[in-house]
Every structure is written in structure tokens, then in C-alpha cells.
N, C-alpha and C positions, 0 to 999 in steps of 0.2 A: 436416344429418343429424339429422332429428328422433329427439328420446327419447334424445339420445349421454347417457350418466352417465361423470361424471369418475373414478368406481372403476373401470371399464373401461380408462381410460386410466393413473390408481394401480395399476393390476395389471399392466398390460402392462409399465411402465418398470420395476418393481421385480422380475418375472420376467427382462426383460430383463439386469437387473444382477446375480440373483443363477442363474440357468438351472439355478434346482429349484424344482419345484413346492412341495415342503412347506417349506422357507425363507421362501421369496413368502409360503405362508399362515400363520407367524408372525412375519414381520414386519407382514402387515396384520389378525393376527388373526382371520384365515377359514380354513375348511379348505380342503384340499387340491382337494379337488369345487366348491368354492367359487371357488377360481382357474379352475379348467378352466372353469367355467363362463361369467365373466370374460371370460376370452381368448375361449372359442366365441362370443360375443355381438359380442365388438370385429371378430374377423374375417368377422361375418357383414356386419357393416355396413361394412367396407372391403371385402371382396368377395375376400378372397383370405387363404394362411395367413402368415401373421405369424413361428410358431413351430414348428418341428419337433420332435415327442418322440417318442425310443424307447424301448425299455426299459435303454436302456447311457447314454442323455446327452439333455440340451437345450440346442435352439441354435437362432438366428434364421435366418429363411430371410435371403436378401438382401433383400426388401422390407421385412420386418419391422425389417432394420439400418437402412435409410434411414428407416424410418419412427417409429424412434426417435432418428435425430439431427436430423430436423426436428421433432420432439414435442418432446424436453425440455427446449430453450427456451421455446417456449409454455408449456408446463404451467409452469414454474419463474414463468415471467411472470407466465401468472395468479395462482398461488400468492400471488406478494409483493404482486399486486396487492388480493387481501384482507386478506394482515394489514397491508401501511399503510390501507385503507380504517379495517380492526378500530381502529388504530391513531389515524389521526385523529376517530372518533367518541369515544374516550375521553379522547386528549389524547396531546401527547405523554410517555410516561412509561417505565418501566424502566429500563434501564442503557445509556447509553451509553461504551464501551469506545476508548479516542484512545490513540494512541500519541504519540508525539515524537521527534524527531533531534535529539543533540545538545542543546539548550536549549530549554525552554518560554519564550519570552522574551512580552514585556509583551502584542503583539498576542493570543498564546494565549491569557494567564493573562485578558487582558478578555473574552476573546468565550467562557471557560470561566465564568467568573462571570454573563456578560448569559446565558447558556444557561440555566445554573441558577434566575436571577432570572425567566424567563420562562416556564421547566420544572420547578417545585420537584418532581415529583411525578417526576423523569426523576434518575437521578445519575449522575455523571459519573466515570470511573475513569481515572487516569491511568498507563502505561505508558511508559518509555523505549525506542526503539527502537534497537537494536544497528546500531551505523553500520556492520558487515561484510553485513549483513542490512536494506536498508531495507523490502523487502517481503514477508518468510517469513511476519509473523504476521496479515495480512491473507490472506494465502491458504488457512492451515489454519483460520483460525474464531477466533482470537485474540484479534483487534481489528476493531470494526465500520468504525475509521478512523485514519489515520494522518498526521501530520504529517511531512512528509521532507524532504528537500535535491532541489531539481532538479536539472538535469531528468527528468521521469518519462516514459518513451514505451511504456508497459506497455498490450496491447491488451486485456488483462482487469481492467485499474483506469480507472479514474473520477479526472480531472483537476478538482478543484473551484478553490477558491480559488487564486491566486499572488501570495507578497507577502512582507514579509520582502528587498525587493531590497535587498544588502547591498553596499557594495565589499570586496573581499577580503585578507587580511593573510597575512602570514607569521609563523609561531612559529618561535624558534630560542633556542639557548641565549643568556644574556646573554655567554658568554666567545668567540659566533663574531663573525668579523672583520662584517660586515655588521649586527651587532646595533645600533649606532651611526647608523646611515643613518636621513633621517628620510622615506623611501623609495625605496622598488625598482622598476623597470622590469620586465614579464614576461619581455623576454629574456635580465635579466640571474639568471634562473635557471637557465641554462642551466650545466652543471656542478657544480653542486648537486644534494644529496637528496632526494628528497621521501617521507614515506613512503606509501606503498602501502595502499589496502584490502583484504584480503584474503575469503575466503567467499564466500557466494554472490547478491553483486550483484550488477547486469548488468557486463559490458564498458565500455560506453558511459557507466553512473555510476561505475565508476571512474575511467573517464579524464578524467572533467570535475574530479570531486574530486581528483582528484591526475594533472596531465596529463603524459604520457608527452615533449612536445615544448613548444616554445615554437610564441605564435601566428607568429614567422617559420619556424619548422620547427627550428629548435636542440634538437638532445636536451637531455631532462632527467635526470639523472640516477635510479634505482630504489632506494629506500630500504627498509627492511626492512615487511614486511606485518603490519597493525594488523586488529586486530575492534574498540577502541573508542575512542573520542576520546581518554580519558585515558591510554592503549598509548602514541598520538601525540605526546600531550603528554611525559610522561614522556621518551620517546627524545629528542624537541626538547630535553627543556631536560638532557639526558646528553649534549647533543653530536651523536646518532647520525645526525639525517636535519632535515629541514626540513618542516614541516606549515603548508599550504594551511586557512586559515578564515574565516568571515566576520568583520566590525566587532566586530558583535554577542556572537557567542559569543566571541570573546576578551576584549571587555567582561566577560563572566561568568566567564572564566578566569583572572585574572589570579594571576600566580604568582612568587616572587620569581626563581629558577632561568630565569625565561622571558620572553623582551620578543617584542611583536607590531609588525611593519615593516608600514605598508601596499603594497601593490602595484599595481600600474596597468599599464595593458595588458589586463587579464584580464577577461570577461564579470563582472558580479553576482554574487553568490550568492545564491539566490532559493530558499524555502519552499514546501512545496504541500500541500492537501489534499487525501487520493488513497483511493480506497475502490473494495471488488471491484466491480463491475458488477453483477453477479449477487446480490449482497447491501444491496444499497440499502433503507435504508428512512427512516419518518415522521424517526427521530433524526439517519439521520444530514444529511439533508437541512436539517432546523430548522440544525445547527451550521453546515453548508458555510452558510448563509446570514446566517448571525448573524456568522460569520467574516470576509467577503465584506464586511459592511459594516463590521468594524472597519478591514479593510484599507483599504477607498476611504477612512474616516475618516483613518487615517492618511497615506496619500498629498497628501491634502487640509490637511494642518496642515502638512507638508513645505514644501508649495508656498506656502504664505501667509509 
């Protein structure tokens, strides 16, 4: 379509979201005459109306529907396809925004420093993420990336690095009978508490985090529902329930009211870099990759 101008296309998706005309022309800063004219250009060269207006409402024909849910991934793609271009001709820089679950443990805090060392001109902001919540503040605009507990099987996030494979432990107070063991089998959790994540994480990361059954199918018991590690912590070492974690962050937990049993039988516990799809750019890309090689580094000293 020779001569297509992307303000044509700018006018259409943002009349389509806002269905008034004089909205459309302050958000883009044109008048009103300025839109109509717009749309009459877009639909002359599709060949058909896009938009119905009357004088009581506006609203998309049905083509015009269809032809803004196959637009606005295009358009969005191009879009980010300039500003990482913008992005890479200046370097990487601005603010990169990381979340965390749980612990920023050593692999983060190195591949946060090699970032910086490689991006002084980029800073690096660090957020905890609320373990009832692994992925609320990637989706409102929050955070440009986020560090979590696997597994993630979210169709609108971006799977980057995986690493961080931990064997898993149990918290519990030091006064319950099992505190003593200098380990647990998974199905000998089975009548036991575990407690609960409660909000709004999927189904499926709850149940991996705190599994409803043993892997031979033994129930587990249902402990009281937490929004953050230290909810859990605290109930473990009162007695109230038992909490599921890795090595590691018990490593960084350690507390006198509370001892960590390892367990066996049970998957890893494994870390991930996860970022919206739609919001990819020059930063966050540079870290998933800087990340990626701290991980293979450390699998690789593991193994020596």
C-alpha cells in the first residue's frame, strides 16, 4: 500500500479504544477534523468503513474489530522495534527495573554488578517481589523484569534464563517432633501442614510451591494462607504449619525458633527470568544475557 502513513494507523487504534472522536484528537494532539480525516484516508485505502459514527455514539464496524486485533500487534512490534533500534545506537542506558522472589542470592547480585560494569550509563533498581503475587507487577508496568520461582507457564511472559536448581528443604519449628531428622522423604509429608500461598498466583504455582498431595498421591495436609515468605517463616517456627523452600533461601534464613530438614523425593527448585512479551527491550535483553552466562558459569564450577 504505497504512501500508508503510520498516523493513520496511530489514529485508528486509538479511536478504536477511546470511540470519540474529540478524545482521539487530544490524545494525539490533532483536532477533531484532523481525526475524521485520518480515518477517511485509512479506509479509503482498505476499501471499506472501518468506523461507524452517529450523532448518539461510535463504534467499529465488524471489519474495523478484526482489523484492529490483527493491527495492534504489528503496530506494538514495530513500535518497540524503533526504540530498541533508538536504544542500541546510543548504548544501552536508562533504568532497568528487576524484581526478585524470595532472595537475590549470589548468581543475581553477580550478573547485577557484570550489568552495571558493562552499562554504567543503564541503573539497575531493585524490587522484592511478593511471593502471593509472582507476576502482578510485570503486567501493570512496574517492573521491566522479574526474577521468580518456577515454574512459569504464562503465555504473555517471556521465559529467559533458568537456574538457581536448588534441592528443597522444609522449615518447621525447632520444638516439632521431625525437627531432629537429618532428612525427610516427600511422602513422609503426608499429614503434615504446609502452608499455603494465598492471592493472586496461578493454581499451578501454588501447587508446585506448596503441593496439595505427595508425589505417590498421599494428601497433604492445608496450612494457613501466606502473602510473604517471612508470614511462613514466622508460622513454621510458632508451630502452625510446615513451609516448603529451597537450600538456598534457607541459607539466608536462618533463625534460631526454626531448623531446615532437607527433603527428597520432590522436583528442584529452580529460579527464572520472565518479562512481558510485549515489553521487551535493548535492557532487558543485555541482563537475560549476562544472567544466562553467570548461570552456565555456575553449573560449570558445580560440575568440576
Amino acid at each position: 500500500m504505497p504512501g500508508l502513513e503510520l498516523r493513520e494507523l496511530e489514529c485508528f487504534l486509538v479511536l478504536a479504544e477511546e470511540l470519540h472522536f474529540g478524545r482521539t484528537g487530544e490524545r494525539l494532539y490533532v483536532s477533531q477534523g484532523r481525526v475524521s480525516q485520518l480515518l477517511r484516508s485509512l479506509e479509503a485505502r482498505v476499501g471499506a468503513r472501518l468506523v461507524e459514527r452517529t450523532s448518539r455514539r461510535v463504534r467499529l464496524t465488524p471489519l474495523g474489530e478484526a482489523f484492529q486485533r490483527s493491527l495492534r500487534p504489528a503496530y506494538d512490534g514495530l513500535r518497540q522495534a524503533v526504540d530498541d533500534a533508538r536504544l542500541a545506537a546510543r548504548g544501552v542506558e536508562g533504568t532497568l527495573r528487576l524484581g526478585f522472589q524470595c532472595t537475590a542470592n549470589d548468581q543475581v547480585t553477580e550478573a547485577v554488578s557484570r550489568f552495571q560494569e558493562r552499562h554504567p550509563t543503564c541503573d539497575v533498581e531493585l524490587a522484592e517481589v511478593p511471593l502471593h503475587d509472582p507476576f502482578g507487577a510485570l503486567r501493570d508496568g512496574g517492573l521491566d523484569a522479574a526474577i521468580v520461582l518456577g515454574p512459569v507457564l504464562e503465555d504473555d511472559l517471556v521465559v529467559g534464563a533458568t537456574f538457581s536448581r536448588e534441592p528443597q528443604t522444609v522449615a518447621l519449628s525447632v520444638r516439632h517432633p521431625l525437627a531432629a531428622r537429618e532428612s525427610l522423604a516427600a511422602e513422609e509429608l503426608a499429614g503434615c501442614a504446609l502452608v499455603r500461598v494465598g492471592g493472586p498466583a496461578p493454581a499451578y504455582w501454588r501447587e508446585s510451591f506448596s503441593p496439595s498431595v505427595t508425589p505417590g498421591g498421599r494428601p497433604i495436609g492445608a496450612g494457613p494462607l501466606v502473602g510473604t515468605l517471612q508470614e511462613g517463616l514466622a508460622l513454621a517456627a510458632a508451630g502452625r504449619a510446615l513451609m516448603l523452600l529451597c537450600r538456598a533461601t534457607a541459607r539466608d534464613h536462618d533463625r534460631g525458633a526454626v531448623t531446615y530438614v532437607p527433603v527428597t523425593g520432590l522436583p528442584d527448585s529452580t529460579l527464572a527470568l520472565v518479562w512481558r512479551r510485549d515489553h521487551e527491550n535493548a535492557r532487558v535483553r543485555a541482563f537475560a544475557a549476562g544472567l544466562a552466562e553467570v548461570a552456565r558459569r555456575a553449573v560449570r564450577a558445580r560440575a568440576e
